[in-house]
Backbone as a chain_set.jsonl record, in Angstrom:
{"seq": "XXXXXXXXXXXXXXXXXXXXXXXXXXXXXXXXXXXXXXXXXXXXXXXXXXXXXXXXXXXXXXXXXXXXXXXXXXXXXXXXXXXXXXXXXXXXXXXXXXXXXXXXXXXXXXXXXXXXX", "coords": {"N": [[-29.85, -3.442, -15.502], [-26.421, -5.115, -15.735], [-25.487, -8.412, -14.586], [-22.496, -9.245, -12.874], [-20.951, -10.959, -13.19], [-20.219, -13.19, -16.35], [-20.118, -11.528, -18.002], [-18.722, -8.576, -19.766], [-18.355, -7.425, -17.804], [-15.952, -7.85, -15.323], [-13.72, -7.127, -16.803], [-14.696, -4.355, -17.487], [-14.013, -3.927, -14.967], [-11.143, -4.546, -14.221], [-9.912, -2.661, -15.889], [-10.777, -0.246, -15.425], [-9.474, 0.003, -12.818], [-6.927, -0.388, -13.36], [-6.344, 2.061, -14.55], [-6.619, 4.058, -12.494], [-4.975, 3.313, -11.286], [-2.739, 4.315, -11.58], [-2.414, 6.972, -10.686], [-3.46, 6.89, -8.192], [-2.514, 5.808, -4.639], [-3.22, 4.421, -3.053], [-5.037, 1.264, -2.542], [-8.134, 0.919, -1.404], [-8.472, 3.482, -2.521], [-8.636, 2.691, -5.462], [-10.338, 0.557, -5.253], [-12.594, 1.736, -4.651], [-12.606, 3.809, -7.048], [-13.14, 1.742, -9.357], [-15.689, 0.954, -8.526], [-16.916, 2.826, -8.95], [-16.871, 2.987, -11.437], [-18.149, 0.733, -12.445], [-21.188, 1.216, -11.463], [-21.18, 3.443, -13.0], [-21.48, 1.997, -15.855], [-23.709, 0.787, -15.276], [-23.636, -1.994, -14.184], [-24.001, -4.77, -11.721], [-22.581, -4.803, -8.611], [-19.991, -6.964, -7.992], [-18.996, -8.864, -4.769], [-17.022, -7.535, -2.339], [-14.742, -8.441, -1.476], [-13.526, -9.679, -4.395], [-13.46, -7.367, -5.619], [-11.966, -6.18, -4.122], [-9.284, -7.942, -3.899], [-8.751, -7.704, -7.133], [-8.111, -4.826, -7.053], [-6.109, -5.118, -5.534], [-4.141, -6.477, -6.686], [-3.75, -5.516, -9.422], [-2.614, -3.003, -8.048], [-0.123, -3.822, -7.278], [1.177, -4.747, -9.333], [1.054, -2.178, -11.027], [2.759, -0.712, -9.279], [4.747, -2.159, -8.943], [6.02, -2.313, -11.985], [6.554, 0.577, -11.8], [8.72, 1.042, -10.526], [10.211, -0.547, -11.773], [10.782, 0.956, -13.92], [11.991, 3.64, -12.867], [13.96, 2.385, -11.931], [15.594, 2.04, -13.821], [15.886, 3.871, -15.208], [18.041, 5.248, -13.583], [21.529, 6.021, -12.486], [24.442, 4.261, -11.489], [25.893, 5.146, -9.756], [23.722, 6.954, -8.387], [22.279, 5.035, -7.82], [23.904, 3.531, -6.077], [23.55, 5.734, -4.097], [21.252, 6.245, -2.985], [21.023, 3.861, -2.128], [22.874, 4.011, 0.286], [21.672, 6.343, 1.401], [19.302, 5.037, 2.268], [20.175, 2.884, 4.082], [20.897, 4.233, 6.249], [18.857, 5.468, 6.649], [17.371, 3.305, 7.948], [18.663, 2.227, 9.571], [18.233, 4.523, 11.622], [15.726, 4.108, 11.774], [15.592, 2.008, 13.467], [17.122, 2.55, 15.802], [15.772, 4.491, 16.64], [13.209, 2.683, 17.455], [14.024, 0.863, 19.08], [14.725, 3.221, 21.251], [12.151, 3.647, 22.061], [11.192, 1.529, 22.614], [12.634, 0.855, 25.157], [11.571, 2.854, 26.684], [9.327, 2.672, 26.75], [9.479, 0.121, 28.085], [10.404, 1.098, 30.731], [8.121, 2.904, 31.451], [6.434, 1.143, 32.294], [7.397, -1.373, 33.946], [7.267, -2.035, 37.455], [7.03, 0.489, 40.021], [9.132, 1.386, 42.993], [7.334, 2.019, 45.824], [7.269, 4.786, 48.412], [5.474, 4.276, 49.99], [5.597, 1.086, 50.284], [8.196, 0.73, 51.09]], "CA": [[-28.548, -3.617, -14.872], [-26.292, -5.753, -16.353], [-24.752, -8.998, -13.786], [-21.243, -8.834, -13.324], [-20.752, -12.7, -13.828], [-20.509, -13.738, -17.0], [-20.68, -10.595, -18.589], [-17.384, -8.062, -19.596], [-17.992, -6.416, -16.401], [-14.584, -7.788, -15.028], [-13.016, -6.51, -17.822], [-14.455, -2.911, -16.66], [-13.217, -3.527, -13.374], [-9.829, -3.954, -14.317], [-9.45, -1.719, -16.86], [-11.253, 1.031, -14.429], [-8.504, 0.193, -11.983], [-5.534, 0.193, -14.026], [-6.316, 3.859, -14.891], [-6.735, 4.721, -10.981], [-3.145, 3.25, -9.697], [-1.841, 5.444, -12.216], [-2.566, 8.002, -10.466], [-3.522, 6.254, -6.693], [-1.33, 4.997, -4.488], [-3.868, 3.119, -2.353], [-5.763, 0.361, -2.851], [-8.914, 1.66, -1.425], [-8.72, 4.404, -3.15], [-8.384, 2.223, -6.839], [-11.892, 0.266, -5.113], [-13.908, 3.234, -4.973], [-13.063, 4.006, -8.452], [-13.096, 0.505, -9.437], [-16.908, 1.059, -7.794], [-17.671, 4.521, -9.328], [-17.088, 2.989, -12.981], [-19.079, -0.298, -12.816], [-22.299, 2.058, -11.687], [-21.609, 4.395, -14.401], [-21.56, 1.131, -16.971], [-24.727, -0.122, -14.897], [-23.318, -3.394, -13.762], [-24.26, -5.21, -10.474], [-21.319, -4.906, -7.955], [-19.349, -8.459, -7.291], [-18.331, -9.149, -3.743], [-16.267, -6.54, -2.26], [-13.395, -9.412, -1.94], [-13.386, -9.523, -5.846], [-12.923, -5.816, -6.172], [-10.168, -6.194, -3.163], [-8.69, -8.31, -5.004], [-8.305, -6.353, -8.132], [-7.144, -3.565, -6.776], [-4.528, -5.448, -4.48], [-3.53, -7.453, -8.098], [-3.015, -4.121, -10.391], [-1.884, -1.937, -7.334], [0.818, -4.322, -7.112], [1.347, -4.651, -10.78], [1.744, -1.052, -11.403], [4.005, -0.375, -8.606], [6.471, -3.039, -9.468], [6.289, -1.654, -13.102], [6.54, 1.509, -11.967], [9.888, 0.731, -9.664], [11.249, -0.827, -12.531], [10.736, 2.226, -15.04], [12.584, 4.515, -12.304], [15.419, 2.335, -11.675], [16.343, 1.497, -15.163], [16.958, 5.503, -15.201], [19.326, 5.848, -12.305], [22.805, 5.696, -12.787], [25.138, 3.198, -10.71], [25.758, 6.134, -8.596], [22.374, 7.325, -8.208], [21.92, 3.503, -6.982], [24.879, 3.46, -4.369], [23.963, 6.858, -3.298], [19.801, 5.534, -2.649], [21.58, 2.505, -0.953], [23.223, 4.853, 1.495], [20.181, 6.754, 2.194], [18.574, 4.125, 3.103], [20.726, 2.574, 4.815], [20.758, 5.741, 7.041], [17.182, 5.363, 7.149], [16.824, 1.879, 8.811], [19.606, 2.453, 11.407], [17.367, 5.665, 12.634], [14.167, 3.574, 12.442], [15.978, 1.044, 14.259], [17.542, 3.302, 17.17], [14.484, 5.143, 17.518], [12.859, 1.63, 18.051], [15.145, 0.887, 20.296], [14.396, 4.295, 22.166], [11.047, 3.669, 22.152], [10.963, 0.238, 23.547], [13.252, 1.197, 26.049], [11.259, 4.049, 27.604], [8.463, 1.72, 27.071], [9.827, -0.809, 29.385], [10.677, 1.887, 31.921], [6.772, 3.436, 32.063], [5.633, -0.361, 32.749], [8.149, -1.399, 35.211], [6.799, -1.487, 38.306], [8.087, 1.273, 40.371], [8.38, 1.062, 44.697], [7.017, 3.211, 46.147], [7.97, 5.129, 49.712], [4.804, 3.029, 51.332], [6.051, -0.679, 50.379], [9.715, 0.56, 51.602]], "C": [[-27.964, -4.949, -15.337], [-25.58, -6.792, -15.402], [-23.359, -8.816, -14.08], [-20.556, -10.316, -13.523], [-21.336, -12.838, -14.596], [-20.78, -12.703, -18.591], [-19.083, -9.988, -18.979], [-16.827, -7.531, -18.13], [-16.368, -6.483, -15.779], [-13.494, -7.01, -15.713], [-13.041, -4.997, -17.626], [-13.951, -2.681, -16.005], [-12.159, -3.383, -13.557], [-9.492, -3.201, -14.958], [-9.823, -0.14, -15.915], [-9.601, 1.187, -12.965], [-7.452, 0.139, -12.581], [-5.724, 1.783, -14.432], [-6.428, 4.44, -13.722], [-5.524, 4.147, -10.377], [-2.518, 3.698, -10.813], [-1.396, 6.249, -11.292], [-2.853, 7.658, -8.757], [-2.539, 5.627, -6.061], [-2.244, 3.834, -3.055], [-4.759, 2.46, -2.311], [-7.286, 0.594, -2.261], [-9.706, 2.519, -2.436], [-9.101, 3.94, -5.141], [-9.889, 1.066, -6.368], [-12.847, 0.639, -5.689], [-13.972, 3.683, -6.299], [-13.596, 3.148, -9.381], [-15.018, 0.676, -9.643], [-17.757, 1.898, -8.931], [-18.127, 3.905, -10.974], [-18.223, 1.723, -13.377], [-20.592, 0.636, -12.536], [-21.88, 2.347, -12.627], [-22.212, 3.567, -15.661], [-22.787, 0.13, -16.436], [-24.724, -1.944, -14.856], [-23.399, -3.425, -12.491], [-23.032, -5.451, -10.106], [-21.264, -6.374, -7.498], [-19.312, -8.251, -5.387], [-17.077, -8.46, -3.238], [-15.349, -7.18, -2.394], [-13.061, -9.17, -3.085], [-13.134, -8.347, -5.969], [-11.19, -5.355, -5.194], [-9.277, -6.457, -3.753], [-8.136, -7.976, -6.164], [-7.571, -5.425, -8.605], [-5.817, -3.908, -5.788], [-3.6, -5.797, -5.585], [-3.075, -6.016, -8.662], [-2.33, -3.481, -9.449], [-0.525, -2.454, -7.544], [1.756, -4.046, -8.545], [2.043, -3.045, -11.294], [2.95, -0.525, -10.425], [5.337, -1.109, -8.958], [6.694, -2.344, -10.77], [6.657, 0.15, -13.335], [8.156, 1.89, -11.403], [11.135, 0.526, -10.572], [11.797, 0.529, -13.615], [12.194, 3.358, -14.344], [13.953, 4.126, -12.096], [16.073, 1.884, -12.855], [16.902, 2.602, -15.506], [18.185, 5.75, -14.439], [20.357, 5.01, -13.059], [23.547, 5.246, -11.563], [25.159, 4.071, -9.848], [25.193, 6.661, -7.872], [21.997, 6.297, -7.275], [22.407, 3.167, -5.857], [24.424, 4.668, -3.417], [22.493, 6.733, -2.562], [20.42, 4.384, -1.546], [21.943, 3.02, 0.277], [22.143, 5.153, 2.222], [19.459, 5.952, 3.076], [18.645, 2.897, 3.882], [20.866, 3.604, 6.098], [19.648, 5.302, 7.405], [16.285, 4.343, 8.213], [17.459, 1.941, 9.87], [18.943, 3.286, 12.061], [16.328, 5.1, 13.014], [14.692, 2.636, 13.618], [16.524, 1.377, 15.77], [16.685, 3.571, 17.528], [13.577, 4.274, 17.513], [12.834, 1.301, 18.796], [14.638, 1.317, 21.542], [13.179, 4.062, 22.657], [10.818, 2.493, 22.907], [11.99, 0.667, 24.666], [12.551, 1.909, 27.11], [9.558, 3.761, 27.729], [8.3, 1.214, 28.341], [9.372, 0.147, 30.483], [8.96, 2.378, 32.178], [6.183, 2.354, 32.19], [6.291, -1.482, 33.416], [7.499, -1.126, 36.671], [8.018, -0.874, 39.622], [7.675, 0.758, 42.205], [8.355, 2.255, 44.776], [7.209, 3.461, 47.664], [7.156, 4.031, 50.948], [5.239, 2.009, 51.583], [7.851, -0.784, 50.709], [9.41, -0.001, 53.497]], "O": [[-28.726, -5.913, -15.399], [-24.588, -6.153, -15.049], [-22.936, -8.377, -15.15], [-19.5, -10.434, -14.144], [-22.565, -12.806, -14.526], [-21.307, -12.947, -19.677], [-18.149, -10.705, -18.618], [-15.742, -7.327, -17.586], [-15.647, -5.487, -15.729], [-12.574, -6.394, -15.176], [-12.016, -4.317, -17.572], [-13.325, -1.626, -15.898], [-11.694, -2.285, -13.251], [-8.375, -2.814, -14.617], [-9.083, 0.843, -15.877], [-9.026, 2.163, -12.483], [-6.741, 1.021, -12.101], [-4.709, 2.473, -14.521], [-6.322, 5.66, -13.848], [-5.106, 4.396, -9.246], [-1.389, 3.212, -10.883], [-0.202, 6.339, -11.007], [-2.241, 8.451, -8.04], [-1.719, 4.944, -6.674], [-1.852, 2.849, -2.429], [-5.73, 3.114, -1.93], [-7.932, 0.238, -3.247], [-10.826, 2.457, -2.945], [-9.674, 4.707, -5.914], [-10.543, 0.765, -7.366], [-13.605, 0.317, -6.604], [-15.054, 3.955, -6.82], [-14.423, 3.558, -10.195], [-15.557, 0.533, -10.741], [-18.814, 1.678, -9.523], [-19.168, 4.146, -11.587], [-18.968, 1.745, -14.357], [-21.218, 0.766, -13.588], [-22.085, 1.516, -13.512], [-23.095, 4.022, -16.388], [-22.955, -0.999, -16.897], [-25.492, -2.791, -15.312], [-23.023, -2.441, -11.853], [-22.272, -6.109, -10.816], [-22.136, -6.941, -6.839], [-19.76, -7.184, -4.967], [-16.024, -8.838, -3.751], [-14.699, -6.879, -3.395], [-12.156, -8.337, -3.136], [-12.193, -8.254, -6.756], [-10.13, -4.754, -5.37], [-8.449, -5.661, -4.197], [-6.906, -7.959, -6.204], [-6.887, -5.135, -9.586], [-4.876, -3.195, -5.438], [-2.409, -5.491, -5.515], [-2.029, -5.501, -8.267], [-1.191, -3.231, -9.841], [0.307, -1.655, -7.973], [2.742, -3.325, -8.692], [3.158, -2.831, -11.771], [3.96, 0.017, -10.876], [6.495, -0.746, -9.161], [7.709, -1.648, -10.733], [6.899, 0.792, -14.357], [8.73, 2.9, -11.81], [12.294, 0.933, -10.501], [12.94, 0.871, -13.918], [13.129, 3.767, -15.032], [14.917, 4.89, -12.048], [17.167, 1.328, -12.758], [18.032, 2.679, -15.986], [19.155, 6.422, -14.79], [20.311, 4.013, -13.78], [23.283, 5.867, -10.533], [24.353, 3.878, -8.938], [25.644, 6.994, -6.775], [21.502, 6.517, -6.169], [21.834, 2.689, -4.878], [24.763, 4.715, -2.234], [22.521, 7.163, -1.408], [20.167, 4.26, -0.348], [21.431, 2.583, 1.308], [21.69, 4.62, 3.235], [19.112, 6.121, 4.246], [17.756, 2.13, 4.252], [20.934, 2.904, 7.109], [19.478, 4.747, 8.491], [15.249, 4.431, 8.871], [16.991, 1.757, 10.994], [18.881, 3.019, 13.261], [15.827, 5.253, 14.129], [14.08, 2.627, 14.686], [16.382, 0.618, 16.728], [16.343, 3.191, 18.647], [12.535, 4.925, 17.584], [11.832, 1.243, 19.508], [14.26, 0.656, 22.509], [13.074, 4.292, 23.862], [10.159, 2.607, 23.941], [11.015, 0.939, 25.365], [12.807, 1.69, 28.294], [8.753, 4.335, 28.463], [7.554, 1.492, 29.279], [8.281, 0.087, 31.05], [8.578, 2.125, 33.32], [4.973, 2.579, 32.218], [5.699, -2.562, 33.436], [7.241, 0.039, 36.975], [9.1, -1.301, 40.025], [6.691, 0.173, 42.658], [8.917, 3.207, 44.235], [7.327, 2.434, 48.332], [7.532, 3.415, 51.946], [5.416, 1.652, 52.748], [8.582, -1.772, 50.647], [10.369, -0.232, 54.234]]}, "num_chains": 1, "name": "protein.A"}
């Protein structure tokens, strides 16, 4: 078994996880593979931190690169008409927030009751 300090091993690791947030969308999930490939290449696992790490660093990495790819396609219109949406989208999260803390409150309110009249 080969240590993973000092050795390419890192170099597996990331390269094992850039080929899993291709295709992953959660960091976990780009671990475990992360995991799967250093066994296969018989290297001693780092410190789960260090593989956290890793996979928090590329996840990130490919998503921003992947954000950019998609919006360099859209057309200005495409862009205002996403803006809308989701503009839509935050006012609903935000009402039904709202709603929710509201009806919150009300079930933790203390209520009187006919005895303490």
């Amino acid at each position: 078994m080969k240590p993973y300090y000092g050795t390419d091993a890192n170099v597996i690791a990331t390269r094992a996880a850039q080929t899993a947030a291709l295709s992953m969308d959660q960091p976990v999930d780009i671990v475990n593979i992360t995991i799967d490939e250093l066994i296969a290449q018989n290297v001693e696992l780092p410190a789960f931190s260090t593989l956290d790490r890793i996979a928090e660093q590329i996840h990130a990495k490919t998503r921003a690169r992947l954000f950019r790819r998609v919006t360099r396609r859209l057309t200005d219109e495409q862009k205002r008409a996403l803006d809308r949406l989701l503009g839509l989208l935050a006012r609903d999260l935000a009402s039904r927030q709202s709603a929710s803390a509201a009806s919150s409150a009300m079930r933790n309110a203390p209520h009187a009751s006919i005895s303490t009249c």
